[in-house]
N, CA, C and O atoms as a Tripos MOL2 file, in Angstrom:
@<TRIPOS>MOLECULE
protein
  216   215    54     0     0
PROTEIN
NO_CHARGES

@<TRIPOS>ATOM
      1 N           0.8320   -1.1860    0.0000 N.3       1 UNK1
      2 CA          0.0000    0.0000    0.0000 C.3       1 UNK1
      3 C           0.8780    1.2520    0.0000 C.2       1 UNK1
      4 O           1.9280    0.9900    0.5870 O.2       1 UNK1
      5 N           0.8420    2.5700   -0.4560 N.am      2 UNK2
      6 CA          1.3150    3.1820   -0.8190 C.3       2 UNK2
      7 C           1.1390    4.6930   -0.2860 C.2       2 UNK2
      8 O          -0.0590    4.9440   -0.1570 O.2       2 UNK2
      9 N           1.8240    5.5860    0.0010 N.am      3 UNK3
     10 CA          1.6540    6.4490    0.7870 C.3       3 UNK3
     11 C           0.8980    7.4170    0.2180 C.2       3 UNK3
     12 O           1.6130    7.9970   -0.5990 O.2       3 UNK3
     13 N          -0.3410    7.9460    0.2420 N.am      4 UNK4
     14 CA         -1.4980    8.9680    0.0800 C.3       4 UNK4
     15 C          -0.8260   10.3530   -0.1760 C.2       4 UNK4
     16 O          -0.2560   10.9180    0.7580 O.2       4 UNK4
     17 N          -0.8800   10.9470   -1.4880 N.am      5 UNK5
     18 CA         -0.3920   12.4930   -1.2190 C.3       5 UNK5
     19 C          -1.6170   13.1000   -0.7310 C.2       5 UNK5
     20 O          -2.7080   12.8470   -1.2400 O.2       5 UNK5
     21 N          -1.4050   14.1790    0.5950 N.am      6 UNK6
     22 CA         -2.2810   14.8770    1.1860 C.3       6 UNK6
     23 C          -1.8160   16.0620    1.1460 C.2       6 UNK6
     24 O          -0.6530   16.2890    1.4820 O.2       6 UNK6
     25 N          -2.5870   16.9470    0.7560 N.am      7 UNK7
     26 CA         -2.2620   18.4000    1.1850 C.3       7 UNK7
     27 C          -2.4670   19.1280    2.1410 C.2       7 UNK7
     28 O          -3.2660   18.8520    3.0370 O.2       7 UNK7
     29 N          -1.8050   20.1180    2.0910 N.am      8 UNK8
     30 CA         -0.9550   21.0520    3.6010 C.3       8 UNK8
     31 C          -2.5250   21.2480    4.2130 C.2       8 UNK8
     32 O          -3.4960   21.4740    3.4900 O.2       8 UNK8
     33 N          -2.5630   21.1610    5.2020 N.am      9 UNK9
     34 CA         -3.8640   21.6300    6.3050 C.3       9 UNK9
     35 C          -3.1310   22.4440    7.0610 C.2       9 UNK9
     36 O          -1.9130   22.5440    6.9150 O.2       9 UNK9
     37 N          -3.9500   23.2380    8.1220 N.am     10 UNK10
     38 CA         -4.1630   23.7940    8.9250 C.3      10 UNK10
     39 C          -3.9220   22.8820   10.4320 C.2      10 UNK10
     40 O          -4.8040   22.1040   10.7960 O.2      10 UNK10
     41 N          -2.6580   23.0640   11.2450 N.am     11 UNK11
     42 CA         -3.6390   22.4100   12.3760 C.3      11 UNK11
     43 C          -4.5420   22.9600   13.2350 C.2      11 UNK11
     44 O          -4.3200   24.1420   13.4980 O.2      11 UNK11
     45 N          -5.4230   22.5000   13.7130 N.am     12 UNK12
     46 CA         -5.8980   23.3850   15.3410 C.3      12 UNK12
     47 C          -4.9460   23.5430   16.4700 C.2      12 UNK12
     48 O          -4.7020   24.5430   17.1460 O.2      12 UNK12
     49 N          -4.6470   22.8000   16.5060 N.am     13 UNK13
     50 CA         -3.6260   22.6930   17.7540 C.3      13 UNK13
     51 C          -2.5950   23.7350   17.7900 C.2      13 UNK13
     52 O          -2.4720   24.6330   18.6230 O.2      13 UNK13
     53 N          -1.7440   23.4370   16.5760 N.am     14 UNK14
     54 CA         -0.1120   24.3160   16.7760 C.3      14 UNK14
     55 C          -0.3360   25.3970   15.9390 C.2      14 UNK14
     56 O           0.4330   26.3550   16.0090 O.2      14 UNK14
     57 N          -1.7810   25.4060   14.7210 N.am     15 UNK15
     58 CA         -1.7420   26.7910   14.0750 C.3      15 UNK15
     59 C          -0.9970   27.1750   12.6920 C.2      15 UNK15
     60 O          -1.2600   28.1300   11.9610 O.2      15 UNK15
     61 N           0.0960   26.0940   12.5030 N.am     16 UNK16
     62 CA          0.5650   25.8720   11.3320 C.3      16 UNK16
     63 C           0.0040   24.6160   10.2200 C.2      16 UNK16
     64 O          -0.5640   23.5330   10.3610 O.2      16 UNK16
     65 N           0.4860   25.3870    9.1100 N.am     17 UNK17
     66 CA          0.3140   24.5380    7.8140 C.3      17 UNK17
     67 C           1.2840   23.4300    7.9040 C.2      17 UNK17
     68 O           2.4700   23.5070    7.5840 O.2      17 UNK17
     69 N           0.5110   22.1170    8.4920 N.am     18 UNK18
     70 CA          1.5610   21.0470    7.8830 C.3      18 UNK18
     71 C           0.6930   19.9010    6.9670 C.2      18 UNK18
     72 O          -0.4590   19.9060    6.5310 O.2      18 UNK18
     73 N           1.5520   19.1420    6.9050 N.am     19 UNK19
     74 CA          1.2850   18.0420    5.7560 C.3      19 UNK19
     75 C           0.8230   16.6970    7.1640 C.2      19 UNK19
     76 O           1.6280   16.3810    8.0400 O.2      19 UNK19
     77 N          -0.4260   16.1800    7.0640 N.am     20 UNK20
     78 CA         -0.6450   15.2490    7.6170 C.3      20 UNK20
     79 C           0.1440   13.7140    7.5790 C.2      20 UNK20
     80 O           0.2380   13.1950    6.4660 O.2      20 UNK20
     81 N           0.5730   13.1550    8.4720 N.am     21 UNK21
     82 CA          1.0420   11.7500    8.5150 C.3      21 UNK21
     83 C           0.0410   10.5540    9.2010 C.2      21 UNK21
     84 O          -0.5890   10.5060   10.2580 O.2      21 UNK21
     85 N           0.1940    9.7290    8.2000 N.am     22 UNK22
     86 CA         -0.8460    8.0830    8.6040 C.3      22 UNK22
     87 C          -0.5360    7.8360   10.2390 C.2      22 UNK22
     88 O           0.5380    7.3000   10.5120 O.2      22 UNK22
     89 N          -1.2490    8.1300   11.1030 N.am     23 UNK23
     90 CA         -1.0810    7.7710   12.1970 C.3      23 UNK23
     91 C          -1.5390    6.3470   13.0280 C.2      23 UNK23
     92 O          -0.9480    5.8500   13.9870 O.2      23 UNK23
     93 N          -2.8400    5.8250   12.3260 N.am     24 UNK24
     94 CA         -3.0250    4.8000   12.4900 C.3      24 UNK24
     95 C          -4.1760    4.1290   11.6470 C.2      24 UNK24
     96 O          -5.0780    4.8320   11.1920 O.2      24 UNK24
     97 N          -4.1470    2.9950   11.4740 N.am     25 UNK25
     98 CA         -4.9390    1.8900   10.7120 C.3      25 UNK25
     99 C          -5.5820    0.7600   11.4450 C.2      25 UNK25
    100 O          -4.9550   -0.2420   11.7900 O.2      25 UNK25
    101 N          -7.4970    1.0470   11.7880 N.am     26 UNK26
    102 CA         -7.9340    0.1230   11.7940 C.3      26 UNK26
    103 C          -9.1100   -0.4060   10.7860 C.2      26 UNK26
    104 O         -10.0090    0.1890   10.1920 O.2      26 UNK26
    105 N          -8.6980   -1.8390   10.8530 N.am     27 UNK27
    106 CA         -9.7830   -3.1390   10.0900 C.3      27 UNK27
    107 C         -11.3160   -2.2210   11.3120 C.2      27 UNK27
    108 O         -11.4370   -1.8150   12.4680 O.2      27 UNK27
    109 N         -12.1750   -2.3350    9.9970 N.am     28 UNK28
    110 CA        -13.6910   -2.2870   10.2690 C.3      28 UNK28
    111 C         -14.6120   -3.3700    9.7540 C.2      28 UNK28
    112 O         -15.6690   -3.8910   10.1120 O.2      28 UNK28
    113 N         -13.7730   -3.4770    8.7850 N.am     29 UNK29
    114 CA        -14.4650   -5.1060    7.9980 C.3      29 UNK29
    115 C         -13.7710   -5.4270    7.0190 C.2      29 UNK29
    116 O         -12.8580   -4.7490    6.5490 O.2      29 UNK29
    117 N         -14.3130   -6.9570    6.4590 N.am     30 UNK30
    118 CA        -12.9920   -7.2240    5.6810 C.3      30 UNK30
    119 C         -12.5340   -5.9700    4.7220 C.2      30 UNK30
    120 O         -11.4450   -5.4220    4.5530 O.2      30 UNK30
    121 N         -13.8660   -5.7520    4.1560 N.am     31 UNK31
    122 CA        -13.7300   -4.3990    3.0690 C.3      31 UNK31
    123 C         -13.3980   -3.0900    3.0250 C.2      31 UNK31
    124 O         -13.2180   -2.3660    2.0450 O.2      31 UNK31
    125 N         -13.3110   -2.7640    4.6280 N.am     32 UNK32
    126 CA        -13.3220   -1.0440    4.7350 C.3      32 UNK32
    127 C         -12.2630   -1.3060    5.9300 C.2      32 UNK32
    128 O         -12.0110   -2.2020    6.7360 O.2      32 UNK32
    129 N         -11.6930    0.2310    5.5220 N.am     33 UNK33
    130 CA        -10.1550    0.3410    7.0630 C.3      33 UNK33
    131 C         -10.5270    1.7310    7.2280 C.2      33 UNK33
    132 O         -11.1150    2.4840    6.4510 O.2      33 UNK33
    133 N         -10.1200    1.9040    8.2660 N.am     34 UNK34
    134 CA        -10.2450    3.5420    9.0570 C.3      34 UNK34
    135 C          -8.8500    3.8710    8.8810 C.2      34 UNK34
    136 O          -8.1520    2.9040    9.1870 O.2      34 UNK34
    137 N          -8.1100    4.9770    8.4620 N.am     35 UNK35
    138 CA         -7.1200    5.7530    8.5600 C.3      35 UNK35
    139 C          -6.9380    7.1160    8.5570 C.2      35 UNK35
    140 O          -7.1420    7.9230    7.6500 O.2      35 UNK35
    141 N          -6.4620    7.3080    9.8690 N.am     36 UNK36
    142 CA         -6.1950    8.4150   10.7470 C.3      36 UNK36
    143 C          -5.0200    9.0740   10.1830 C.2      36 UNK36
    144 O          -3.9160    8.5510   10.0320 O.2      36 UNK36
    145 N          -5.3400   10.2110    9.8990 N.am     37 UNK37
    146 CA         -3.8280   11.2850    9.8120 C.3      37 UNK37
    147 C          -3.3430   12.2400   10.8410 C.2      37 UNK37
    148 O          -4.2110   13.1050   10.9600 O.2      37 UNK37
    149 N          -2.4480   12.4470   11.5560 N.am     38 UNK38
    150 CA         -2.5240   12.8720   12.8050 C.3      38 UNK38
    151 C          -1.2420   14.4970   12.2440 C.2      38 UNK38
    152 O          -0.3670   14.3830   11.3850 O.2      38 UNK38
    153 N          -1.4360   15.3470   12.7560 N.am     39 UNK39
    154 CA          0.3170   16.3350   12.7060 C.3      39 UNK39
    155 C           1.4730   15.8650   13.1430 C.2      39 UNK39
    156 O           1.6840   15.3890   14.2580 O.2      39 UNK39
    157 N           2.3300   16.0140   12.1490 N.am     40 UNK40
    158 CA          4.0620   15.5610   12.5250 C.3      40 UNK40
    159 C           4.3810   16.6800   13.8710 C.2      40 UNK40
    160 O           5.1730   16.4070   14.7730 O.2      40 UNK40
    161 N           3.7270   17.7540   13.8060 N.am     41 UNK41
    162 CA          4.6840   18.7620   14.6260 C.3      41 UNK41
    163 C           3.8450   18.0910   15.7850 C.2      41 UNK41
    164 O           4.7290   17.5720   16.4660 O.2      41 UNK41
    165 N           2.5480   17.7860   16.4390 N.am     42 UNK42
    166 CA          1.7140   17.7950   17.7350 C.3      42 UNK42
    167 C           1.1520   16.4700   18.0840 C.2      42 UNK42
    168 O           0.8420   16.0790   19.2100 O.2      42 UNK42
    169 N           1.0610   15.8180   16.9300 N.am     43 UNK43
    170 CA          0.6190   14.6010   16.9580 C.3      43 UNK43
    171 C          -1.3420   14.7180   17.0390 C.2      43 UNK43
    172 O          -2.1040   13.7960   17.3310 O.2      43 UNK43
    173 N          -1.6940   16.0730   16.6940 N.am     44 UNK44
    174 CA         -3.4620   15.8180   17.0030 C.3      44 UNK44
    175 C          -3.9950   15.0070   16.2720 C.2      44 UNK44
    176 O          -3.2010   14.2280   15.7450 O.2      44 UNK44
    177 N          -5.0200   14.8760   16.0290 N.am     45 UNK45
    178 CA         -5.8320   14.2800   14.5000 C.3      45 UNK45
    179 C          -6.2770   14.8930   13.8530 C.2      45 UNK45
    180 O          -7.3050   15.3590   14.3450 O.2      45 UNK45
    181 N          -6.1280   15.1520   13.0970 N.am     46 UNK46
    182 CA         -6.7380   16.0240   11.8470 C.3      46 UNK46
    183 C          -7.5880   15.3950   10.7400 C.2      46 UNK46
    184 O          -8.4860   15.9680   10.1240 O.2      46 UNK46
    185 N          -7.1490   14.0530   10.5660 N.am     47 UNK47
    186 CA         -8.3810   13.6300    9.2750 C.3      47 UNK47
    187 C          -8.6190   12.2120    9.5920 C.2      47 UNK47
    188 O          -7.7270   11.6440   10.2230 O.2      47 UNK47
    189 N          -9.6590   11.5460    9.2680 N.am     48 UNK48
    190 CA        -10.1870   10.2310    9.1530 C.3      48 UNK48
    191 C         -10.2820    9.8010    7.6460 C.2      48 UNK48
    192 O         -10.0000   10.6350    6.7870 O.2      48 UNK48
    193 N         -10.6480    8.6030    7.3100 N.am     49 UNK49
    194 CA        -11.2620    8.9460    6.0930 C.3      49 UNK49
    195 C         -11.0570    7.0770    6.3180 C.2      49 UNK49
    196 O         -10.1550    6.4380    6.8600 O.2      49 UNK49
    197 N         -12.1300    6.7080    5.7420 N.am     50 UNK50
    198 CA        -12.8070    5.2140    5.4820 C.3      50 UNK50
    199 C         -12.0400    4.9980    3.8860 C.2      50 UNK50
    200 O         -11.8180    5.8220    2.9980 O.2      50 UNK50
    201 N         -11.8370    3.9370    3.9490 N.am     51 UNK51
    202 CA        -11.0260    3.3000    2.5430 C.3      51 UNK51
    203 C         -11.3940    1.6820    2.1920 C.2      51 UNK51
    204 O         -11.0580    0.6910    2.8400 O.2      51 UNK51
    205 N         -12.0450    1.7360    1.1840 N.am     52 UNK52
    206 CA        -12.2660    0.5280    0.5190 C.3      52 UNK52
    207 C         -11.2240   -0.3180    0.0280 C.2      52 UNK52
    208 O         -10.5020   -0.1820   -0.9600 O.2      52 UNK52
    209 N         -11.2800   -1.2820    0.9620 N.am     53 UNK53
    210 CA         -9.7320   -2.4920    0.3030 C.3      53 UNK53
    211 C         -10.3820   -3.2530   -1.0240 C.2      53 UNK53
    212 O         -11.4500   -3.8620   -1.0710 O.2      53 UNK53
    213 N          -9.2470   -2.9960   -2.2780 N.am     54 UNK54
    214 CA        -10.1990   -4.0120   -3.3580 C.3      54 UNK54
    215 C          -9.1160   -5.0490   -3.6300 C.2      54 UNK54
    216 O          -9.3470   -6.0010   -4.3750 O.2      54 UNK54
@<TRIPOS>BOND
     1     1     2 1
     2     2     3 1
     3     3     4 2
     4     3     5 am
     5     5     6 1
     6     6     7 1
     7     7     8 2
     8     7     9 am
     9     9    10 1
    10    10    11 1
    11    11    12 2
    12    11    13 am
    13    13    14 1
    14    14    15 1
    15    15    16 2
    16    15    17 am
    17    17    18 1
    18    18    19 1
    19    19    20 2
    20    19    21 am
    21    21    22 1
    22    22    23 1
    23    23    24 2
    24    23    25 am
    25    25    26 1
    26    26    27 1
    27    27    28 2
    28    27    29 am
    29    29    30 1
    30    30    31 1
    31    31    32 2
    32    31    33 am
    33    33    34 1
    34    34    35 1
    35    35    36 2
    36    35    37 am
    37    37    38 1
    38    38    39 1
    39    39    40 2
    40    39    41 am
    41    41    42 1
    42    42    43 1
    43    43    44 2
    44    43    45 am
    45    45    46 1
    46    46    47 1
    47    47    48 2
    48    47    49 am
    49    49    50 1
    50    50    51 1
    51    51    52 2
    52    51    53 am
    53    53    54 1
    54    54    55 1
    55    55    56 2
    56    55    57 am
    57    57    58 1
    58    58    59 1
    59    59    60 2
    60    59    61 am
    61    61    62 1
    62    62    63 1
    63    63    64 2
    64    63    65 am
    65    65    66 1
    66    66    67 1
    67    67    68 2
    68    67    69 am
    69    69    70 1
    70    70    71 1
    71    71    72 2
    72    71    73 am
    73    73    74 1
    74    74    75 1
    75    75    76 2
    76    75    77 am
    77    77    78 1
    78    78    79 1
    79    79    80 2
    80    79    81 am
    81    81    82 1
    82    82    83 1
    83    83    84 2
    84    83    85 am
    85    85    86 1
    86    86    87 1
    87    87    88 2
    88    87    89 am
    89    89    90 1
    90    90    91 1
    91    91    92 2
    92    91    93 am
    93    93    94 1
    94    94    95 1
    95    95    96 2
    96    95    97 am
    97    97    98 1
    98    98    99 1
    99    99   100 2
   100    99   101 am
   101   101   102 1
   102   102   103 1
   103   103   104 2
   104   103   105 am
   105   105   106 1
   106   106   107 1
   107   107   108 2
   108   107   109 am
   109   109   110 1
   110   110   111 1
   111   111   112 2
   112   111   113 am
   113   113   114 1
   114   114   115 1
   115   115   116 2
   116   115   117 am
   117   117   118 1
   118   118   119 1
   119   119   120 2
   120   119   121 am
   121   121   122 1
   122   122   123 1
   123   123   124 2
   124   123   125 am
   125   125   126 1
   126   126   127 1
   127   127   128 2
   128   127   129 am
   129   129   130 1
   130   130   131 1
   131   131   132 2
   132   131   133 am
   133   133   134 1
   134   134   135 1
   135   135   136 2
   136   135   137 am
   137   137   138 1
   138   138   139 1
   139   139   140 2
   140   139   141 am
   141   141   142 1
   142   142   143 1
   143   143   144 2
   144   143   145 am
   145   145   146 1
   146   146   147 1
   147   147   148 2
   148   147   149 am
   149   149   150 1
   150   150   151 1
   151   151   152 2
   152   151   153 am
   153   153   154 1
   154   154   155 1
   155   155   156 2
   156   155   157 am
   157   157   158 1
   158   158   159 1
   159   159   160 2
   160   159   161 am
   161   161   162 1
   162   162   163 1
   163   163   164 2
   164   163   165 am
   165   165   166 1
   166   166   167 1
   167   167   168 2
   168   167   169 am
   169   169   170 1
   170   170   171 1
   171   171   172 2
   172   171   173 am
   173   173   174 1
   174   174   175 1
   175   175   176 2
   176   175   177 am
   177   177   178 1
   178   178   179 1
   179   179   180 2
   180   179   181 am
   181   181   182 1
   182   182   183 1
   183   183   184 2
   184   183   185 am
   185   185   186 1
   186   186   187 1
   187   187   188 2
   188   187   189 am
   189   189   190 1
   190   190   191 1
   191   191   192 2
   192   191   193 am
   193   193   194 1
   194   194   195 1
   195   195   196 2
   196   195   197 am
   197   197   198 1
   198   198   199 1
   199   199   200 2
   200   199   201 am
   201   201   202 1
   202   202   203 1
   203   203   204 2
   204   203   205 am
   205   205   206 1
   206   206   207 1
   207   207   208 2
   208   207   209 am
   209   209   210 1
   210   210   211 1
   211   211   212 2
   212   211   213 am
   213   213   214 1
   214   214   215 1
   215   215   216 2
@<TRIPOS>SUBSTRUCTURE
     1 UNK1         2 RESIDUE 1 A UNK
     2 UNK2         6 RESIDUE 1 A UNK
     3 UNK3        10 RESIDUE 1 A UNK
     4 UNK4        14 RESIDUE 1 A UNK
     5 UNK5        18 RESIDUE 1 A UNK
     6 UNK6        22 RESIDUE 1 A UNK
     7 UNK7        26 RESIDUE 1 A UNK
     8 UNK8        30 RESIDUE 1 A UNK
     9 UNK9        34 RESIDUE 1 A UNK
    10 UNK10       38 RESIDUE 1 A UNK
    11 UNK11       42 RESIDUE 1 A UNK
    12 UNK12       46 RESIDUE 1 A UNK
    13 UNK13       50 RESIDUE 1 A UNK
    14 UNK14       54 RESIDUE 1 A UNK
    15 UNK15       58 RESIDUE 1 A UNK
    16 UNK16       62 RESIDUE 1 A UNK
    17 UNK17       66 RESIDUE 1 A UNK
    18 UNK18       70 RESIDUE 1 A UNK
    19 UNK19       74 RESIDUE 1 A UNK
    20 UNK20       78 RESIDUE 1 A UNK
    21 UNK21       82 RESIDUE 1 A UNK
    22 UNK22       86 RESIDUE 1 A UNK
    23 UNK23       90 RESIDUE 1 A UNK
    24 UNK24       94 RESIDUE 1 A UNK
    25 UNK25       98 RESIDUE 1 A UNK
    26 UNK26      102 RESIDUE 1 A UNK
    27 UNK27      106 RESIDUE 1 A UNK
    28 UNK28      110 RESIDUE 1 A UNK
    29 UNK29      114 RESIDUE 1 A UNK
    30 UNK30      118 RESIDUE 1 A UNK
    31 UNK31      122 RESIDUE 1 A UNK
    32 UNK32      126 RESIDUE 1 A UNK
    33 UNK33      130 RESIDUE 1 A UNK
    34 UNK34      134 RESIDUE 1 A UNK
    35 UNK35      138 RESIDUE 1 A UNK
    36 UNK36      142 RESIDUE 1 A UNK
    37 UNK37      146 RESIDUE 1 A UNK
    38 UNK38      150 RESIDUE 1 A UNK
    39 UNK39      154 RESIDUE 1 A UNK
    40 UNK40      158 RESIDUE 1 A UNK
    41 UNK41      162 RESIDUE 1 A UNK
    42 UNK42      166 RESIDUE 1 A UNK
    43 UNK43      170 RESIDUE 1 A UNK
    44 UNK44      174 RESIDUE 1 A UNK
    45 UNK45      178 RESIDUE 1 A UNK
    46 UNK46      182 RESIDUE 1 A UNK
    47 UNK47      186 RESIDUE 1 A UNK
    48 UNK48      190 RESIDUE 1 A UNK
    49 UNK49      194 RESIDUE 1 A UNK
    50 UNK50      198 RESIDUE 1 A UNK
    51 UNK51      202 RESIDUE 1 A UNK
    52 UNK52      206 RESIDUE 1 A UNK
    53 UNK53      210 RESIDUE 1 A UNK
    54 UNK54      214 RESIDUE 1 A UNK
């Protein structure tokens, strides 16, 4: 699997523009995974997003 280009966000936390990193991956079913993008500088969460395994 291959690393997602994401563009620069906003964080809440620290206030700067950074680039989100995969922070974690869970199984929801065989077919769908949850992956979390969290800030390199704070570690918050900033995005979710559901992904269809084919």
């Amino acid at each position: 699997m291959g690393e997602r280009k994401l563009s620069t966000v906003i964080c809440p936390n620290c206030k700067r523009p950074v680039k989100p990193k995969e922070c974690s991956r869970k199984s929801l079913s065989k077919r769908y995974i949850l992956v979390t993008y969290c800030c390199p500088r704070c570690g918050a969460e900033l995005l979710t997003e559901h992904i269809e395994v084919t």
